[in-house]
KEKE-3310 file (N, C-alpha, C; in steps of 0.2 Angstrom, whole numbers, plus 5000, padded with zeros to 4 digits):
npx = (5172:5181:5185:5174:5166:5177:5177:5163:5164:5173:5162:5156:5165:5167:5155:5151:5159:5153:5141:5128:5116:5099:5087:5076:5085:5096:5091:5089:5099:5108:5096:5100:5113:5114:5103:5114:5124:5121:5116:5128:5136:5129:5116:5106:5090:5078:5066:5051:5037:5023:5011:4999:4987:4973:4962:4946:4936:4923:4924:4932:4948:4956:4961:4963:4957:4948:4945:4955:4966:4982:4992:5005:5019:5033:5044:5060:5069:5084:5093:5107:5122:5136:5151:5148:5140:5131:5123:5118:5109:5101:5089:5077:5064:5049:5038:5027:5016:5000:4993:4977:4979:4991:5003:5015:5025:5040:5048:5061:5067:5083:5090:5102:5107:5116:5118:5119:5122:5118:5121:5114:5115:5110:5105:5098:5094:5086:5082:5073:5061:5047:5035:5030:5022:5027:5024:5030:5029:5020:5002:4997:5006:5021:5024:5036:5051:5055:5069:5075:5086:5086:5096:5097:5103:5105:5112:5113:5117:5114:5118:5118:5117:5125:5124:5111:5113:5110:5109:5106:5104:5102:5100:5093:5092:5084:5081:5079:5082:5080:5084:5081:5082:5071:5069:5080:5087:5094:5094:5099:5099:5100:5102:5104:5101:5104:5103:5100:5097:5096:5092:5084:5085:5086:5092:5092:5097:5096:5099:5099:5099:5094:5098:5095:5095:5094:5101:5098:5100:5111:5123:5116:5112:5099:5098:5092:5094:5092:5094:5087:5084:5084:5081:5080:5074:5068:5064:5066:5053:5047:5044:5042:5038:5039:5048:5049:5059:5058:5066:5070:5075:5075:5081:5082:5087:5088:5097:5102:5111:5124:5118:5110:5093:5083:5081:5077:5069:5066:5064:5060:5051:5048:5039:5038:5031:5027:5017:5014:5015:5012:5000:4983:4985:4989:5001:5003:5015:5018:5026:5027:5035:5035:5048:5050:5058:5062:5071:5073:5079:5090:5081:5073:5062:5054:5053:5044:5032:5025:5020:5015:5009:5006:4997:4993:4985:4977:4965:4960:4950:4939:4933:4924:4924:4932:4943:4950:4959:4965:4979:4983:4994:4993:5004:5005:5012:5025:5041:5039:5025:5012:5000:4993:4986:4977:4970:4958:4955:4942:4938:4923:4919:4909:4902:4893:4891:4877:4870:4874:4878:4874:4873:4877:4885:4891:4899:4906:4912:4921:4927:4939:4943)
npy = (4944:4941:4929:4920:4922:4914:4903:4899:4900:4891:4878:4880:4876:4863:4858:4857:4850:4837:4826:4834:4842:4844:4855:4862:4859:4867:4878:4883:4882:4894:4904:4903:4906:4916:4923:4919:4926:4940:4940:4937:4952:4958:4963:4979:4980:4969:4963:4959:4945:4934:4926:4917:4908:4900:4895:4890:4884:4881:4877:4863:4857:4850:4832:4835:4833:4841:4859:4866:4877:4883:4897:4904:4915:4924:4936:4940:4952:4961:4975:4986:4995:5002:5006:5018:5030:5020:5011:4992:4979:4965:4952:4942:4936:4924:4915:4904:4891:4880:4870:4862:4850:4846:4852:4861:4878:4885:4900:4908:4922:4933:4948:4959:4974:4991:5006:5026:5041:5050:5038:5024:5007:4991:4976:4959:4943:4927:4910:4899:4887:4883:4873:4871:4869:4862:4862:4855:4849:4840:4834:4834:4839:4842:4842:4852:4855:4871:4879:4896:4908:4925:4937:4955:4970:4986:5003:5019:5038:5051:5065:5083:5097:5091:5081:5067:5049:5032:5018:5000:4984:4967:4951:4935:4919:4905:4888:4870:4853:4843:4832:4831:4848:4859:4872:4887:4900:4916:4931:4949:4965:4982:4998:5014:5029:5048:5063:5081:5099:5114:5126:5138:5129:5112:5092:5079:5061:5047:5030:5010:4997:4980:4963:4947:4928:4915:4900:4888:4887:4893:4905:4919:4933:4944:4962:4976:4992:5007:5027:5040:5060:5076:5091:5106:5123:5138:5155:5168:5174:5189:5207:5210:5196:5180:5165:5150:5133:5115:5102:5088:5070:5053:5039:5022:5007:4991:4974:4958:4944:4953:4961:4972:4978:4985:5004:5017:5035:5050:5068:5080:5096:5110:5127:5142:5158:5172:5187:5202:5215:5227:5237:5231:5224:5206:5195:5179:5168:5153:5137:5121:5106:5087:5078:5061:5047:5032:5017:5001:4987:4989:4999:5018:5026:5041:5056:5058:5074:5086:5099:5113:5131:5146:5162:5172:5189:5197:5209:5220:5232:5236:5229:5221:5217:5208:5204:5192:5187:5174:5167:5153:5139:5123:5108:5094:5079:5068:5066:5073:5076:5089:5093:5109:5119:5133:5143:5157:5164:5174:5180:5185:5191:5198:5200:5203:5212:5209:5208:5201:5184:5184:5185:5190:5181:5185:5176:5177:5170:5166:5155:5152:5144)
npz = (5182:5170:5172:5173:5160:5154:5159:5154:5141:5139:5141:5133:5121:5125:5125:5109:5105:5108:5108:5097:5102:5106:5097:5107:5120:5113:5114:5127:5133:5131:5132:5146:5150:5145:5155:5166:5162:5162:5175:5183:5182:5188:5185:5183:5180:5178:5168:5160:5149:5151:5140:5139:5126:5124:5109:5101:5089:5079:5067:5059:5057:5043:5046:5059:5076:5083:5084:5091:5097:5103:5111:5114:5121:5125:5133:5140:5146:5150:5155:5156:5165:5156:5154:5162:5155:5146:5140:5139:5136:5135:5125:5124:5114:5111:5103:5103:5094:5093:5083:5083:5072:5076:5069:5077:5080:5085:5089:5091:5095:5097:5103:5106:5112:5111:5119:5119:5122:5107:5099:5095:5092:5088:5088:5081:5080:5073:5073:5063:5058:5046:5040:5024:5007:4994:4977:4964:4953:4955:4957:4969:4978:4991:5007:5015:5027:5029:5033:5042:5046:5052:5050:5059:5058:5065:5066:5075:5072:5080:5084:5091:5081:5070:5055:5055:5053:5047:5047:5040:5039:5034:5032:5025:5026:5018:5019:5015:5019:5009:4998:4986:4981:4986:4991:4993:4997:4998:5004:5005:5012:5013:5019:5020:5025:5027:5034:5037:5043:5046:5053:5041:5033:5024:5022:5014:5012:5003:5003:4994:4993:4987:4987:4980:4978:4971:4976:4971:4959:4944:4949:4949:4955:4959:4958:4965:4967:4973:4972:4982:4986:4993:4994:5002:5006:5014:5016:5027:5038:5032:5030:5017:5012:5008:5003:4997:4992:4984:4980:4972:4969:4961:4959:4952:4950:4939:4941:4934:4933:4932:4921:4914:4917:4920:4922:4930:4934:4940:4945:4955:4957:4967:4970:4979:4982:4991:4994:5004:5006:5000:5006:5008:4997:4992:4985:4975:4969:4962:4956:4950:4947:4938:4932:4922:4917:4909:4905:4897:4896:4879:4877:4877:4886:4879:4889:4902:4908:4921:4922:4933:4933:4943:4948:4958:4962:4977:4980:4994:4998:5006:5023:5021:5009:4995:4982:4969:4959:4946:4935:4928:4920:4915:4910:4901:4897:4884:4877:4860:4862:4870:4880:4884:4896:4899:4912:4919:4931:4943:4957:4968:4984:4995:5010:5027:5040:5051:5066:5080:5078:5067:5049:5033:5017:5000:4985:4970:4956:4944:4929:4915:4902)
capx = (5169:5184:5185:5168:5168:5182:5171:5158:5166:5177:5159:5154:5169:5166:5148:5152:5164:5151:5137:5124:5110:5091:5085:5077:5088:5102:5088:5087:5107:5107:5095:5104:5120:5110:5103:5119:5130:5117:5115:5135:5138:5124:5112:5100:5084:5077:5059:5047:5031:5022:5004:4996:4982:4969:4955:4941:4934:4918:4927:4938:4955:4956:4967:4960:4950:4942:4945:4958:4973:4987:4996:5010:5021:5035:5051:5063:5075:5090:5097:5113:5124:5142:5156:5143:5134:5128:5116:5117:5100:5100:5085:5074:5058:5049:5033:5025:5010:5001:4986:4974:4982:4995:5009:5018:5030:5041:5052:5063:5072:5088:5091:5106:5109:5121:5114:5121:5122:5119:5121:5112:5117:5104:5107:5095:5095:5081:5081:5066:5058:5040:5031:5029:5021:5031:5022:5038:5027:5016:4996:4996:5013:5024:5025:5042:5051:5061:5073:5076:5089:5087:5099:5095:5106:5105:5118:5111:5119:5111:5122:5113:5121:5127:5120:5111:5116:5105:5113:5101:5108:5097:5102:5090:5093:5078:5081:5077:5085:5076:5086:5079:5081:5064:5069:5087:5085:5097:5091:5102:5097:5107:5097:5110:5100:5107:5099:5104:5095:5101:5089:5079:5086:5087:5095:5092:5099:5094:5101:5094:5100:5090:5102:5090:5099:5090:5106:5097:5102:5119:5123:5114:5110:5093:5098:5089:5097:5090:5095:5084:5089:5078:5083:5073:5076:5062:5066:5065:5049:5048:5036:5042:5036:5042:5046:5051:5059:5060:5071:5069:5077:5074:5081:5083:5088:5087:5099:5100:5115:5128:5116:5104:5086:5078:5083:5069:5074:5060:5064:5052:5053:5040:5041:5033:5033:5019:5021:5008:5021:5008:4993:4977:4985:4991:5000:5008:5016:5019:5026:5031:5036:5037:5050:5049:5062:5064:5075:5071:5085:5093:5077:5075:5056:5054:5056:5038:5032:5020:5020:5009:5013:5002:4999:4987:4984:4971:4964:4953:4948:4936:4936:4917:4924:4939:4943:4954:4962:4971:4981:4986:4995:4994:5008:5008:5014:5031:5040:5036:5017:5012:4994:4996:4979:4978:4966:4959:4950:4941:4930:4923:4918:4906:4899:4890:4889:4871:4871:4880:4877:4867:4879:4878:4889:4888:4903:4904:4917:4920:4934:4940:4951)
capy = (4944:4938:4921:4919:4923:4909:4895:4900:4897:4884:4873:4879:4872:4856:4854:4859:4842:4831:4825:4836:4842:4844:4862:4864:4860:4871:4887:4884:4882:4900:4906:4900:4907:4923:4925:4918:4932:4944:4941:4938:4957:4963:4969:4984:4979:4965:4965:4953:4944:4928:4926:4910:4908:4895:4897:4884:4885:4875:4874:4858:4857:4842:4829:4835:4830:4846:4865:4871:4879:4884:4899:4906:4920:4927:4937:4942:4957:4961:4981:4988:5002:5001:5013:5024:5032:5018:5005:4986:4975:4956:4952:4935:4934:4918:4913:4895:4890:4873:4867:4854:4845:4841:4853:4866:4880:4890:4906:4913:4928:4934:4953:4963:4983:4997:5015:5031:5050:5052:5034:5017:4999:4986:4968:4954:4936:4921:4905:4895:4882:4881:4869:4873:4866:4865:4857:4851:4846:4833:4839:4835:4842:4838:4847:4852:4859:4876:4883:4901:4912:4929:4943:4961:4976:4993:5008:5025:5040:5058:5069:5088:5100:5087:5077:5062:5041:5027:5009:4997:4980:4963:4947:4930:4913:4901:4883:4864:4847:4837:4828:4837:4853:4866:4880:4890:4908:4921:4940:4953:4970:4988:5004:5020:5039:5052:5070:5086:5102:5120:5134:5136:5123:5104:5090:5070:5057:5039:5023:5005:4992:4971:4956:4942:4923:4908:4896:4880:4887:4893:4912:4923:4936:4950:4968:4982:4999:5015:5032:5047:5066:5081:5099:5111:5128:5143:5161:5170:5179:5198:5214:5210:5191:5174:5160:5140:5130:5110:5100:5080:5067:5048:5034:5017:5001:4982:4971:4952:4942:4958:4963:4978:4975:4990:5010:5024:5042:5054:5072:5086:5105:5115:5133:5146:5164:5175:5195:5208:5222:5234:5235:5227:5219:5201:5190:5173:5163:5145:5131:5112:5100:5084:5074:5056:5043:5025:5013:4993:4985:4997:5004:5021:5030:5051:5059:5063:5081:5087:5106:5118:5136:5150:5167:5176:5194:5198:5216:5220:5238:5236:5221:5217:5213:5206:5201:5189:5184:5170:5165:5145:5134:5116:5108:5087:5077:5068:5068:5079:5079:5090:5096:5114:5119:5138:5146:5161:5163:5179:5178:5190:5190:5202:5201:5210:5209:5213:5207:5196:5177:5184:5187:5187:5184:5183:5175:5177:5165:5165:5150:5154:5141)
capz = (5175:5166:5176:5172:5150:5150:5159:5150:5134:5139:5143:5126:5117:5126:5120:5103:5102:5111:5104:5095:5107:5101:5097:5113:5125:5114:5115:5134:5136:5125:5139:5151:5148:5145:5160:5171:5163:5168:5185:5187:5182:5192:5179:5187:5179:5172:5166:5152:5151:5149:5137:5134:5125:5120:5107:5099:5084:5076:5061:5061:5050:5039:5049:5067:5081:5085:5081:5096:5094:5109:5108:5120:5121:5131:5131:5145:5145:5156:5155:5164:5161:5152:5155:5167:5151:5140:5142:5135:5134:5132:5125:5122:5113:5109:5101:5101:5092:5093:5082:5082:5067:5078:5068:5081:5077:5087:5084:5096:5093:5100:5103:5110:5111:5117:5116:5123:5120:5103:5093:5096:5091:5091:5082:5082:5076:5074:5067:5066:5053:5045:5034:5018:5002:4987:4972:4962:4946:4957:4958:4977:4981:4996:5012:5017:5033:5027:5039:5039:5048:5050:5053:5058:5063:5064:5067:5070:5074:5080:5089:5088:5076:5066:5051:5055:5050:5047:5044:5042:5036:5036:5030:5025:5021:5018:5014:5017:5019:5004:4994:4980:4985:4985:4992:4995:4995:5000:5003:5008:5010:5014:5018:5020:5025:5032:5034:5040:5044:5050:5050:5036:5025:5026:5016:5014:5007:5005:4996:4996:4989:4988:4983:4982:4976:4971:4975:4968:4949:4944:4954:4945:4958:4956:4962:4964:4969:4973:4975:4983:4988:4994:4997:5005:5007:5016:5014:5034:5038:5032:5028:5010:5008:5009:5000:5000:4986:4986:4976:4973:4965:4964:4955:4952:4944:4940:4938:4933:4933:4930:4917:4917:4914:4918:4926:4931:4937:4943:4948:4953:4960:4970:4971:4979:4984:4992:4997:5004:5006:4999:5011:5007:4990:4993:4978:4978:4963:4964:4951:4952:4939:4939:4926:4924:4914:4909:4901:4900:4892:4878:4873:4882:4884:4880:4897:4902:4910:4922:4925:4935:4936:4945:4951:4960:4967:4980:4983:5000:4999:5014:5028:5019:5003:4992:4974:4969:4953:4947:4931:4931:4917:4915:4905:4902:4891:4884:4869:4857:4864:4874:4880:4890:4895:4902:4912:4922:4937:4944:4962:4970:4987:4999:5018:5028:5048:5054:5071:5083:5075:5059:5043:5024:5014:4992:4984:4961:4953:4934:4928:4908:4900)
cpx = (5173:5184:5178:5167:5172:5179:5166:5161:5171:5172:5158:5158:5167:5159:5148:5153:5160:5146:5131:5118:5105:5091:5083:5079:5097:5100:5089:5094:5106:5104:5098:5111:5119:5109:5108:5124:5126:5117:5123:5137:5135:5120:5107:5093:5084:5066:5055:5039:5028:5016:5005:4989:4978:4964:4952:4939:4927:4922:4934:4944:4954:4962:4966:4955:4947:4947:4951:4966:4976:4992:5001:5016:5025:5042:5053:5069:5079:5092:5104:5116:5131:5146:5151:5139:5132:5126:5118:5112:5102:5094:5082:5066:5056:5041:5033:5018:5010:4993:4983:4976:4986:5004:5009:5023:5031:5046:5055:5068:5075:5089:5099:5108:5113:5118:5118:5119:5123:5121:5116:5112:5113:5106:5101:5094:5090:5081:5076:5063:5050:5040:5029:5028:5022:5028:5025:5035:5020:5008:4995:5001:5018:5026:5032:5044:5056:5063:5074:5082:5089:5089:5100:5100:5106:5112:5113:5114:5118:5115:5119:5119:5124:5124:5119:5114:5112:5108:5108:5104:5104:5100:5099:5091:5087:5083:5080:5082:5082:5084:5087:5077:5075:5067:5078:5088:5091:5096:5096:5101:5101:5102:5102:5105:5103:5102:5102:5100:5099:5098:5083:5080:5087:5090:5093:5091:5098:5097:5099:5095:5097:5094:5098:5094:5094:5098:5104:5102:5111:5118:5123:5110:5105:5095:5095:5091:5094:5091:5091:5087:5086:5083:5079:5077:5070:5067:5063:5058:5051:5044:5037:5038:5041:5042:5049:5053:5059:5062:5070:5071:5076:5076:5085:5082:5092:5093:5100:5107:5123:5125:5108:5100:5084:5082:5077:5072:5068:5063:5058:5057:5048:5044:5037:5035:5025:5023:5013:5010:5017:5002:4987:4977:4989:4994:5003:5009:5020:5020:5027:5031:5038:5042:5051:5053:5063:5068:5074:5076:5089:5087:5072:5066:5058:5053:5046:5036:5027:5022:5014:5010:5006:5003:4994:4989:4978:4969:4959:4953:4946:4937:4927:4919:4930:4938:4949:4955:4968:4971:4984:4988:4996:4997:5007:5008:5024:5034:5041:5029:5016:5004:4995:4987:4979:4970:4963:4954:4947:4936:4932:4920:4913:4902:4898:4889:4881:4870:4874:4873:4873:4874:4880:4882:4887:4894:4899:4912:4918:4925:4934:4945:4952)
cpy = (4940:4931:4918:4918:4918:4904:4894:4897:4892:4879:4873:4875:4864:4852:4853:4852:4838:4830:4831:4837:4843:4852:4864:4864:4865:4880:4887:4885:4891:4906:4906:4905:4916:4925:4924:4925:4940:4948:4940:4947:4964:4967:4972:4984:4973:4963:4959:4951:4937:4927:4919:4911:4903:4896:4891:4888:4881:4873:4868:4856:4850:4839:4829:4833:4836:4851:4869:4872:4883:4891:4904:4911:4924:4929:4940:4946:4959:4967:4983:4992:5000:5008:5019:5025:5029:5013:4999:4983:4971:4957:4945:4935:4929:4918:4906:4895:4882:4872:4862:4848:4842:4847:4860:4869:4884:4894:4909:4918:4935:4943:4956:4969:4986:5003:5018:5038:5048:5044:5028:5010:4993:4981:4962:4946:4930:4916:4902:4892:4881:4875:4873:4869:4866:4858:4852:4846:4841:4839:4840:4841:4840:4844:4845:4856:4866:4880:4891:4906:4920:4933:4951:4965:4983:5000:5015:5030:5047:5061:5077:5092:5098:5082:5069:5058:5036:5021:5005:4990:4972:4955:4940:4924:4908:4896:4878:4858:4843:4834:4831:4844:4858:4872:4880:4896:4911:4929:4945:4959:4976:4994:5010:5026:5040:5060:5075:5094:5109:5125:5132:5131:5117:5100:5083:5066:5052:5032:5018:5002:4982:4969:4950:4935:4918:4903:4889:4881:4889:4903:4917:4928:4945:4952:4971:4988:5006:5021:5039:5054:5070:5087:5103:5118:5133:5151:5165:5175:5186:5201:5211:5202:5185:5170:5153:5138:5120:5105:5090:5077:5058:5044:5028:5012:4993:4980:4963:4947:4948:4963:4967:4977:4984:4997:5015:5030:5045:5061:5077:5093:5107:5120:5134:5153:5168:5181:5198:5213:5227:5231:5235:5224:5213:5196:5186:5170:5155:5141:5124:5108:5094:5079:5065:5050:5040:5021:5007:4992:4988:4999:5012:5026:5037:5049:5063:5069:5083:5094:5110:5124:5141:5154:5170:5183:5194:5206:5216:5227:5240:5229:5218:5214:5217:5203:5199:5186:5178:5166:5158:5143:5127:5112:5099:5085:5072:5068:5074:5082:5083:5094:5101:5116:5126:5141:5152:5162:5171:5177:5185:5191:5196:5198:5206:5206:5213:5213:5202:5189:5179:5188:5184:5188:5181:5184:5175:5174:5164:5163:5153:5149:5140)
cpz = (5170:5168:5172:5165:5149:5153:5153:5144:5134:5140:5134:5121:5117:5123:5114:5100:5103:5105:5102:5100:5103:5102:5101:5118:5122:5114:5124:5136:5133:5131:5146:5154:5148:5151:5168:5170:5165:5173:5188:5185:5183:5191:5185:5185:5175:5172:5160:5154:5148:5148:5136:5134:5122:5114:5100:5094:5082:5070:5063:5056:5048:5043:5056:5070:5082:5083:5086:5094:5101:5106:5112:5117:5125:5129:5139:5144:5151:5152:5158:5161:5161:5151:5157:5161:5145:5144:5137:5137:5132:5131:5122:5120:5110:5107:5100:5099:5093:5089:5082:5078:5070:5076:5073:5075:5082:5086:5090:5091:5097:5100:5109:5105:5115:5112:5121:5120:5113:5098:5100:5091:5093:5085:5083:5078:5079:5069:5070:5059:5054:5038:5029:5013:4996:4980:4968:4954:4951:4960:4965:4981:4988:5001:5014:5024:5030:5031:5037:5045:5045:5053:5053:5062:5060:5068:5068:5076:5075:5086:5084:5084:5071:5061:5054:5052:5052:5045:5045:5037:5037:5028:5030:5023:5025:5014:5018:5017:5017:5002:4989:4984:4981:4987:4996:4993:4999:5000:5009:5005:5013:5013:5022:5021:5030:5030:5039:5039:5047:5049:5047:5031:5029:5021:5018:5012:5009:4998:4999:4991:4992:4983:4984:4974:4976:4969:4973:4959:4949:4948:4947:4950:4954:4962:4960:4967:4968:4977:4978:4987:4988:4997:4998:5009:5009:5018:5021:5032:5039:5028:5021:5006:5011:5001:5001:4992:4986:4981:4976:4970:4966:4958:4957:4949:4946:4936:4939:4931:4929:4924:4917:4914:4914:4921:4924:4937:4936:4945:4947:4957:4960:4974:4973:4981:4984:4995:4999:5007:5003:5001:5005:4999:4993:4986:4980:4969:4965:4957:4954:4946:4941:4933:4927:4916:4916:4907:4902:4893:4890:4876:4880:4881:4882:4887:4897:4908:4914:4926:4928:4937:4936:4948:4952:4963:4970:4981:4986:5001:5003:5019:5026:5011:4999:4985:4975:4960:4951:4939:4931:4920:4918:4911:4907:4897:4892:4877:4866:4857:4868:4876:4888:4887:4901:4906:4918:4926:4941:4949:4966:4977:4993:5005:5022:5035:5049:5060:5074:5083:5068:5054:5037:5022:5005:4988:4975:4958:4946:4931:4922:4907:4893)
residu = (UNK:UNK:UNK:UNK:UNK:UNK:UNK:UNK:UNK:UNK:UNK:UNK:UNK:UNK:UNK:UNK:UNK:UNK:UNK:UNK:UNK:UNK:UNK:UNK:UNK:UNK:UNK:UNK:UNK:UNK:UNK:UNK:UNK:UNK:UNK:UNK:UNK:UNK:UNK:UNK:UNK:UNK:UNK:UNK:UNK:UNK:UNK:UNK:UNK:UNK:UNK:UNK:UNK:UNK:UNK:UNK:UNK:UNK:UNK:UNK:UNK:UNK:UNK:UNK:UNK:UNK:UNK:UNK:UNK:UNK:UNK:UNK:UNK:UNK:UNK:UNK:UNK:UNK:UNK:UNK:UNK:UNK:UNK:UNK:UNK:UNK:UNK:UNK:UNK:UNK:UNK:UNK:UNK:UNK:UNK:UNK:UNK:UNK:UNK:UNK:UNK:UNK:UNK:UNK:UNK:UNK:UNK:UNK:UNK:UNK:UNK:UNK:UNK:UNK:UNK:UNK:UNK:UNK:UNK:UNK:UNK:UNK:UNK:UNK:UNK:UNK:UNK:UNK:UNK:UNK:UNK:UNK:UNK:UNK:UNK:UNK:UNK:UNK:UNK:UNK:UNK:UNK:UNK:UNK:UNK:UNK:UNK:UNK:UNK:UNK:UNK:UNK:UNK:UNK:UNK:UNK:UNK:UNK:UNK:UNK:UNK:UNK:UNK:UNK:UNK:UNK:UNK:UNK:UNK:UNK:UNK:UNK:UNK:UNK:UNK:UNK:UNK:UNK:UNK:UNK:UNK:UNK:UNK:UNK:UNK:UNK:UNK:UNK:UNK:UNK:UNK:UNK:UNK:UNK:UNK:UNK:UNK:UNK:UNK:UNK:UNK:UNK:UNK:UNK:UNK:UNK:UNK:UNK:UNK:UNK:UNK:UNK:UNK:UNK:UNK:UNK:UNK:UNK:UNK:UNK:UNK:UNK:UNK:UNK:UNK:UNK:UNK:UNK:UNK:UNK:UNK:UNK:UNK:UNK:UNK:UNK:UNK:UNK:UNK:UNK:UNK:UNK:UNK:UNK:UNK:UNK:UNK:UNK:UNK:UNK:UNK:UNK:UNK:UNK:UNK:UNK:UNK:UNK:UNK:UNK:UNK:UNK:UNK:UNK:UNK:UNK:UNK:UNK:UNK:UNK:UNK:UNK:UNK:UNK:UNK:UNK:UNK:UNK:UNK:UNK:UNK:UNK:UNK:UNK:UNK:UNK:UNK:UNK:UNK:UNK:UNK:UNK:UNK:UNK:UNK:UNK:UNK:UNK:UNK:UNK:UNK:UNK:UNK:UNK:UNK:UNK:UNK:UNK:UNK:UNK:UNK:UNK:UNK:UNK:UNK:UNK:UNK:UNK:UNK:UNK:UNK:UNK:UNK:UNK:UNK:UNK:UNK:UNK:UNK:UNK:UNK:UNK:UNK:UNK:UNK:UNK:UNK:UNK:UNK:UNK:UNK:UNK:UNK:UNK:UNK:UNK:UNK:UNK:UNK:UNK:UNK:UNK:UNK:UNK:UNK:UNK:UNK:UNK:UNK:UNK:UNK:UNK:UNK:UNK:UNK:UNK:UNK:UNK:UNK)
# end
C-alpha cells in the first residue's frame, strides 16, 4: 500500500512540472488514480450508475438548428472498512449537459467519507464553469465563462447518552478570467448544533454564521451571525396532573465592513399545565408569549409583545353531558401600546344513546369579550 501512495505521487509530481494537461484528461487522471487505489487495497464493494438522456423540443433556441438537447449522468463509488469498524467511500458524481446551441457544461464532483460507531466525516469538492451574462453598462451585455469551486464538509458526532455535534462548514469561490473582471465572489459559511436530551427534558443549541466577499472592490466583508437555543422540559405522568414548559431564544445580526448595520433578538415561552385529580372535574392552564427586538444602525425599535394566557375547567356529572368553561386574555402590542382583549367562553354539551348507530347530541356555546 505504502509502495504504491509514493508512485502514485511520485507520477503526480512529475505531471505537475510538465506541461499543463486539459480539463478532461486531468478529471480522467483524478478517476484513474481513484479507482487504481481502490482496487490495490481491495475494496469490498463497488457500486454506481450510468443515465443518458436525449429530449427534442418544437421549440428552437435562437442560434440552433433544431430543439434537442443530450443529457448524461453517472457516478461510481468504492466502500471498504478501516481499522475493522469504520468504513471509508470514494466517491465520483458527474453530470454532463449538451444543447442544441452547441454550449455544453459539465460538473463533476468529488466525495470522500469515513464513518463508524457514533461519528461520520464526509467532505466533498466540485469545480466546474458556466456561462453567464454580465451586462457591464452595455445593453446587449457580454457572455462570460465563471468558474466556481465548491467546498463542503461535514463533522457529526452521535454517541448515545451524550450530547449531539454538528459541524457543517462550506466554502465558494466564483470568478472569471476577463480582463475586466465581472465576477469574484467568496462565500464562507459555518453551521455549529448540538442537542442533548435525558428523560423529560431536552436542550439545543444552534449558531450560523455567512461571510460573503465581493473581491473586485476593496475587502469589505457582509456577515451575518445567528444564535438560537430551545429548552424543553415535561413534568412525569401522575394522578395529580402534568405539565410542559418550552423556552426559545433567537438572535441575529448584520454586519458590513467591521461595522453593524442591523441586530434582531426574538424569545418566546409556552406553558402549560392540565390536572383531573378530582373525578369528573378536568382543568388546564396554558400561556406563551412572544417578545420581539430590533436595532438598524444606532436607532433601536420598542421590544414588541404577543401574549396569550388561559384557563379552563371541565365538569362531567354523567357520561351524556359536560360543561366547559374557559377564561382567555389576549395581550399585543409594543411600546407603551398595548391592545389586551379579554374574554369568556361557556359550552355546554348533551347526548343521548338511543340505539346502536342512532345518537343525538345538542351542544350551547356562549363567547363574551
Amino acid at each position: 500500500m505504502r509502495a504504491f501512495l509514493s508512485q502514485a505521487f511520485a507520477g503526480l509530481d512529475r505531471i505537475s512540472t510538465a506541461r499543463p494537461l486539459p480539463k478532461r484528461v486531468r478529471t480522467v487522471i483524478v478517476l484513474a488514480v481513484t479507482c487504481g487505489l481502490a482496487g490495490t487495497v481491495h475494496a469490498e464493494r463497488w457500486y454506481g450508475n450510468l443515465v443518458l438522456t436525449a429530449q427534442r423540443t418544437n421549440t428552437i433556441p435562437v442560434g440552433a438548428t433544431d430543439g434537442s438537447m443530450y443529457l448524461g449522468h453517472a457516478n461510481v463509488n468504492v466502500e471498504d472498512v478501516l481499522f475493522y469498524k469504520n468504513r471509508f467511500r470514494l466517491a465520483g458524481n458527474f453530470d454532463w449537459r449538451r444543447e442544441a446551441s452547441g454550449y455544453r457544461e459539465f460538473r463533476p464532483i468529488y466525495y470522500a467519507d469515513l464513518f463508524g460507531y457514533g461519528y461520520a466525516i464526509n467532505t466533498s469538492y466540485s469545480p466546474y464553469k458556466r456561462k453567464s451574462l454580465w451586462l457591464g453598462g452595455s445593453p446587449t451585455g457580454t457572455v462570460v465563462e465563471v468558474f466556481t469551486h465548491d467546498w463542503r464538509s461535514t463533522v457529526a458526532v452521535t454517541v448515545p447518552k451524550y450530547p449531539t455535534l454538528s459541524v457543517v462548514y462550506n466554502r465558494t469561490r466564483s470568478f472569471d478570467k476577463e480582463l475586466l473582471t465581472a465576477s469574484n465572489y467568496l462565500q464562507r459559511a459555518l453551521v455549529v448544533e448540538s442537542g442533548y436530551s435525558r428523560n423529560l427534558y431536552s436542550a439545543r443549541g444552534n449558531y450560523y454564521l455567512v461571510q460573503n466577499e465581493d473581491l473586485r472592490n476593496q475587502y469589505r466583508p457582509d456577515i451575518v451571525k445567528a444564535a438560537s437555543g430551545t429548552v424543553s422540559g415535561t413534568s412525569p405522568a401522575s394522578r395529580l396532573g402534568n405539565a410542559s414548559v418550552t423556552l426559545n431564544y433567537y438572535d441575529t445580526r448584520r454586519s458590513l465592513a467591521d461595522t453593524n448595520i442591523s441586530r434582531g433578538h426574538t424569545s418566546s415561552i409556552a406553558a402549560m399545565a392540565a390536572s383531573s385529580y378530582i373525578k369528573r372535574v378536568s382543568a388546564a392552564m396554558s400561556y406563551s408569549g412572544r417578545f420581539t427586538g430590533s436595532t438598524v444602525g444606532s436607532i433601536s425599535s420598542p421590544t414588541s409583545r404577543s401574549e396569550t394566557i388561559s384557563a379552563s375547567v371541565g365538569y362531567a356529572p354523567t357520561s351524556y353531558f359536560d360543561f366547559q368553561a374557559i377564561k382567555g386574555y389576549q395581550i399585543d402590542g409594543g411600546g407603551h401600546q398595548y391592545d389586551i382583549q379579554e374574554y369568556v367562553s361557556v359550552t355546554a354539551n348533551a347526548s343521548r344513546y338511543l340505539r346502536q348507530g342512532v345518537e343525538t347530541r345538542m351542544s350551547f356555546t356562549r363567547t363574551l369579550y
